[in-house]
N, C-alpha and C positions, 0 to 999 in steps of 0.2 A: 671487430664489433658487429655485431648483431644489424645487418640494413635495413629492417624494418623500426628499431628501435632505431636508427639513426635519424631513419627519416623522422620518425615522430615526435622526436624529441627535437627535428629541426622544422617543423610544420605545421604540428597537429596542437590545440590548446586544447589539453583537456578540462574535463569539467569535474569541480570539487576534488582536483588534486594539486599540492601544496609542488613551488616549482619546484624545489629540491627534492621532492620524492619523483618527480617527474623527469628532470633531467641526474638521475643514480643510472647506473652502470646495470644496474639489477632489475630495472623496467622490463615487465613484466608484455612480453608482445603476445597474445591468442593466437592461435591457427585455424582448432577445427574441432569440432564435438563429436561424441557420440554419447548419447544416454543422458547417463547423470553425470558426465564427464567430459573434462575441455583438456586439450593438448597447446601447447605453447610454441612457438618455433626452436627452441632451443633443445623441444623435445620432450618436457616434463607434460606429465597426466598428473590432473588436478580432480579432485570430486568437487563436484560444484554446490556448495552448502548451502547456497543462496537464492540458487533460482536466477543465475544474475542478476538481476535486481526486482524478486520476487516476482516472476514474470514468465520462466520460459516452463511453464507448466508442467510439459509432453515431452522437458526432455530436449535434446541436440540430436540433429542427424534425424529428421523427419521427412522421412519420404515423401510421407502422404501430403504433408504442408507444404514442399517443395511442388510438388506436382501440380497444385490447386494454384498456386500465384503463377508458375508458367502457363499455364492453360489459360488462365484468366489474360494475359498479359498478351497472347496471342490472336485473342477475341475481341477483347475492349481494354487496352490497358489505361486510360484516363478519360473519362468527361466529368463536368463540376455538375454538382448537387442542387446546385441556384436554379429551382423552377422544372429540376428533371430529376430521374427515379435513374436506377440499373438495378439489373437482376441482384447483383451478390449481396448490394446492400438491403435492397428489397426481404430477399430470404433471411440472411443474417438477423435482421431488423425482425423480423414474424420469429424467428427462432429465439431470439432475445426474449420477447415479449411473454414468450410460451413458458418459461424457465421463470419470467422475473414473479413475483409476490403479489398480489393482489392484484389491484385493478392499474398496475405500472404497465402499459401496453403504447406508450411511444415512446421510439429510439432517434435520436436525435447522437447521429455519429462527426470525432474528431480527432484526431492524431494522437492524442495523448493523456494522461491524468491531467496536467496542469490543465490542457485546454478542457478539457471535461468538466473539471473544477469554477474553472473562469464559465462555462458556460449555462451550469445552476448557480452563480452567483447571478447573472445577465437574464438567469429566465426566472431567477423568482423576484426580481426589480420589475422584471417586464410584467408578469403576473398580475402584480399589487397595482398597480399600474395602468393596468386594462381593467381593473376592481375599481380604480376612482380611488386608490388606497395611494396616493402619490406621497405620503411621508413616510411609505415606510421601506426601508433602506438599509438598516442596521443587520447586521449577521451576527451570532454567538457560537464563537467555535472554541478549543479547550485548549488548556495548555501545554503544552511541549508536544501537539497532532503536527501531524507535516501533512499536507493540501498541495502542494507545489511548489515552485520556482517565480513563474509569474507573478506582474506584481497582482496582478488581482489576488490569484490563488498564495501569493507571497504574505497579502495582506489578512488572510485567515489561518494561515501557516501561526504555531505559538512557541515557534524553537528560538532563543533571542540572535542566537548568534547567524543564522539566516535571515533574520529579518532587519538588525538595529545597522548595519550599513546604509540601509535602504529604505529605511523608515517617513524620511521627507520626500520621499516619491509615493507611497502608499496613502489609500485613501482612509479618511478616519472614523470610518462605517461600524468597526470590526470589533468587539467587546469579547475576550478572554475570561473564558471558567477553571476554576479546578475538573482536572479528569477525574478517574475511575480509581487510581492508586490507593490501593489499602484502603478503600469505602467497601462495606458490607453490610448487609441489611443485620441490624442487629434483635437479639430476643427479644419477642413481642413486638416488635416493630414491623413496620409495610415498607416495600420498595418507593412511597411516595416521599418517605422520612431519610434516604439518603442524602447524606450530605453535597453530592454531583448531582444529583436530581435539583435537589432547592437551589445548589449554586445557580442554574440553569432560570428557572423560575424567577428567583430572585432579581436576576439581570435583566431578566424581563421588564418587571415591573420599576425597576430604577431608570431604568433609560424609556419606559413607556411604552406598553403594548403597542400602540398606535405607530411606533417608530422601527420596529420590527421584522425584517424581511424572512430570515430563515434560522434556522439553526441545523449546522453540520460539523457530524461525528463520524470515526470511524468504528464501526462494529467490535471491532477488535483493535488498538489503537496502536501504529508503528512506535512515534516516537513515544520517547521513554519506556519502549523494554514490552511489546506484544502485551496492550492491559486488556485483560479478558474482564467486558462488564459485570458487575454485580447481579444476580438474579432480578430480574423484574425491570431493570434500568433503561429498557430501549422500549417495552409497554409506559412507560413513567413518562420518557422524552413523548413519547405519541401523545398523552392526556395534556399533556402541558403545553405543547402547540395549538392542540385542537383548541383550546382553554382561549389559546390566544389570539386565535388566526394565524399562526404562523408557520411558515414549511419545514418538517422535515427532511433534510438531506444524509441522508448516510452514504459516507464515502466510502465505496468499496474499491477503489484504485490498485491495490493489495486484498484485498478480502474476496473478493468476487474474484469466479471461475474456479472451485474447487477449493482455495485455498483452506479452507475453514471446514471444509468438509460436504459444501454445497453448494448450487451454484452460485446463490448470495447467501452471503453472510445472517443479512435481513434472516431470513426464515428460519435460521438456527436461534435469532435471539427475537423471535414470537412481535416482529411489527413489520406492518407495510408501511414504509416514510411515503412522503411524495413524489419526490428526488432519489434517484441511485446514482451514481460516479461510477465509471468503470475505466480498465485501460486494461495493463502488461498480460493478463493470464488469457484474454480474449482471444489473444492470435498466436498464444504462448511465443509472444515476442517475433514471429516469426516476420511481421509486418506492422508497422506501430498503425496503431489503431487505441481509439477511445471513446466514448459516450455519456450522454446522461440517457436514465428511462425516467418516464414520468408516467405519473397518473393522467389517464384519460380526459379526464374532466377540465385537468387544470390548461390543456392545450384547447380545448374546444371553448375554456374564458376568453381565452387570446383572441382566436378565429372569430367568436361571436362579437368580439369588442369592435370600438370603434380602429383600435392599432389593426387587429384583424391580420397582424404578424408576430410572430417570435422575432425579434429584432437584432440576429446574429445567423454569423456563418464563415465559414474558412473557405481556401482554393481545395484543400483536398478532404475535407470531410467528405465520408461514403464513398471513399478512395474504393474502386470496383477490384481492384489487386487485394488490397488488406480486408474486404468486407470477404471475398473469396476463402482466404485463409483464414477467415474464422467460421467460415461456415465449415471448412475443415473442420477447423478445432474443435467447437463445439460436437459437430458431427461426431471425432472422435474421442471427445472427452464422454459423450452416453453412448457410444459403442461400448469401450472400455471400462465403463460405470469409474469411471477417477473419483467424483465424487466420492463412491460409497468405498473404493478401496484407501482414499484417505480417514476416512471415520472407521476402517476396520484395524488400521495400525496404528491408528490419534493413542490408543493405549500403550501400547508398544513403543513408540517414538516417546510419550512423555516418561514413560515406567526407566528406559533408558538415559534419559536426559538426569532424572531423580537420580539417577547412580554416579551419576557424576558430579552430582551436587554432591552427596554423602561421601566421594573418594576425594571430594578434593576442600581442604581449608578456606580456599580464598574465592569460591562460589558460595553468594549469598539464598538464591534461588531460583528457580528457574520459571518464568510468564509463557504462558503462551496457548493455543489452540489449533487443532488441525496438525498442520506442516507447518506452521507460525511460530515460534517459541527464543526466547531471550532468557543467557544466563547473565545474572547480573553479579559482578565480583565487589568484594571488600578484599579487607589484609585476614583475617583471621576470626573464620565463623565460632571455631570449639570459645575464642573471648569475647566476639562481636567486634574487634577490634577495626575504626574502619580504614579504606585507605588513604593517604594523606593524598594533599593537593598535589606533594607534588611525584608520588607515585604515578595520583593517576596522570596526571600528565605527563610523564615519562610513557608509558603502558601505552597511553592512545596517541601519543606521539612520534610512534614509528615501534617501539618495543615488543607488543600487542601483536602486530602486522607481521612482525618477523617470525613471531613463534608459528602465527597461522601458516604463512608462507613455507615454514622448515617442514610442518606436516601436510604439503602438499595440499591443504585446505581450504578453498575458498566462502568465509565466510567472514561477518564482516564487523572489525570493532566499531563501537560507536560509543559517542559520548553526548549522547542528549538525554542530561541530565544525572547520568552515574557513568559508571565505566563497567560498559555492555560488552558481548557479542550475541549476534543474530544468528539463528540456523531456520533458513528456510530451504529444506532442497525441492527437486522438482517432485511433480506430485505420483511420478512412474515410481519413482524413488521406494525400491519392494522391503523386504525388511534386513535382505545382505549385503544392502545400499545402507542403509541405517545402522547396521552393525560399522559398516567400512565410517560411515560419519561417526560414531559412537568412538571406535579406538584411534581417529585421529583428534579428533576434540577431546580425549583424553592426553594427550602427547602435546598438546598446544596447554593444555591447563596444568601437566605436571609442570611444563614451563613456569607457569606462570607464579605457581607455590613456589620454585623453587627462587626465583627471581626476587618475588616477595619477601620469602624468609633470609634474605640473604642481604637485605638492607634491612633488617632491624636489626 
């Protein structure tokens, strides 16, 4: 047996994996990357469809990202953030600010999405707060968005089955819209008349402007299947905050650093929020690392207030190792223009994915933008026939995992809310990278018909 899988399987708890897939014979142990590809101890080369968790931007096997965290590390590898500056974070932070949208020019850095999430929950509380605005408290985020793990970030999270274990621990602040699915601006109508727009609005006014703290969306929304907003929909959210007093946050956790084709998301869909979320593409995973940016203004309320603090902070935010490697990252994501070579093959990648929709029955269609894109399956598109309960349960219940695994592909089924899988690869990822994702995502979906057609 495999002694790294021994040991992990006598040590190691992982996270969001069921014990029995955990302790199988067939656990799955990583070794070492290069590119857009990971090797296993056992030996097997995998192309990594995912980004491992939409994150490692640049790709595996980074020199240049390797090089920047030992340098750093030899220099200054720790002092805390509380009341003092360091160079990396310093830079990182001005480099952020220069990229982000509008007038978003403070960087407020922390380990992770969730904690990034938890920390525009805490600073648009703190905001209102220092405004003499003390009732207002409440957040409007959508349904089946994923925000995080924490309970904070847990409690604006709208996927049920991550949240309802846990639900008598979360606070009751937190009021759920309809997302973005299947709403389109319809003939003769305005982006104001969407039905995601008014849900948004509406929740406003029922729970009470005055009661109100922020509202936060993601640009592009993970859970349920990559929804690319309706035309006008992120100008619509801007009006109807300012309307209210109330912040926008867009969560670009996943969105931001290239993924969408820019550096935020924001600027592809034509709004400066107040709030940005950042984490995994920052340091293309190389060093966790995360943030919120904010507008200008809304930090110098704080300062000028009687609080005269932002009233948060971690042991390693402005971590001087991980602000390093993303001063890398960054550094090398506009060397390399990443951005603009993901919006030169955004065609290409989806033109490819459509071909897969049309060869195969049991792909319904396919969501997505940038390097972001979700096919989502039924039993049988030529009848619309969909698939039963307890197919898909079989399918996402290890079935699904097997096919991806036999074609060497790591990408990832999910089931929030239908029965998905995700392709995000990394964003180096050229178009003989996408061709190699293209004919094992075919080999995974002939599976999948055939498996299909083979239980009715």
């Amino acid at each position: 047996m495999n002694e790294h899988r021994a040991r992990a399987q006598a040590h190691l708890v992982p996270h969001f994996t069921k014990g029995a897939a955990w302790q199988s014979d067939d656990l799955i142990v990583m070794d070492h990357g290069d590119g857009c590809y990971i090797h296993d101890t056992d030996g097997n080369r995998y192309l990594d469809g995912l980004s491992g968790l939409f994150c490692t931007n640049l790709g595996h096997g980074r020199s240049d990202l390797v090089a920047a965290a030992a340098a750093q590390m030899q220099k200054l590898a720790y002092y805390p953030s509380w009341g003092y500056a360091n160079e990396p974070a310093s830079t990182v932070s001005a480099m952020i600010a220069e990229l982000a949208p509008g007038d978003l020019s403070e960087v407020f850095l922390v380990s992770s999405g969730s904690e990034a999430v938890e920390s525009a929950l805490k600073f648009a509380r703190n905001y209102h707060v220092s405004r003499g605005d003390t009732g207002r408290y409440k957040v409007i985020s959508r349904e089946w968005a994923y925000h995080g793990t924490t309970l904070g970030a847990l409690a604006v999270t709208g996927i049920p089955k991550l949240r309802d274990p846990f639900t008598p621990m979360l606070w009751d602040g937190v009021r759920h819209v309809r997302n973005t699915l299947g709403d389109a601006v319809s003939p003769g109508k305005t982006p104001g008349e969407l039905a995601s727009v008014r849900a948004v609005e509406d929740m406003i006014l029922a729970e009470g402007p005055d009661s109100v703290a922020m509202v936060i969306a993601e640009p592009v929304q993970n859970g349920r299947g990559s929804l690319v907003p309706p035309d006008g929909y992120w100008p619509e959210l801007r009006r109807v905050c300012d309307k209210y007093g109330v912040l926008l946050c867009a969560d670009e956790v996943i969105n931001a650093f290239g993924r969408i084709g820019h550096f935020f998301a924001s600027e592809r869909y034509g709004v400066v929020p107040d709030l940005i979320t950042f984490a995994k593409g920052a340091t293309s995973a190389y060093q966790p690392l995360g943030g919120l940016v904010i507008r200008r203004p809304l930090v110098e309320q704080i300062w000028d207030s009687e609080m005269a603090s932002y009233l948060h902070g971690s042991t390693f935010g402005g971590h001087p190792v991980a602000a390093a490697v993303s001063v890398a990252t960054i550094t090398a994501m506009k060397k390399e223009d990443i951005p603009g070579r993901v919006r030169d093959n955004e065609g290409y990648f989806l033109a490819g994915l459509r071909k897969l929709v049309d060869g195969h029955r049991t792909v319904r269609e396919v969501r997505g933008a940038g390097y972001f894109y979700t096919l989502e399956l039924m039993a049988d598109s030529d009848t619309g026939a969909e698939l039963s309960a307890e197919d898909s349960s079989e399918l996402l219940g290890g079935v699904l995992l097997g096919f991806v695994r036999e074609a060497k592909l790591l990408i990832r089924p999910d089931d929030r809310g239908a029965t998905m899988l995700n392709l995000s690869p990394p964003l180096v990822a050229d178009r003989g990278v996408l061709d190699d994702l293209f004919d094992r995502a075919d080999q995974v979906l002939d599976r999948v018909d055939g498996w299909v057609a083979g239980r009715r």
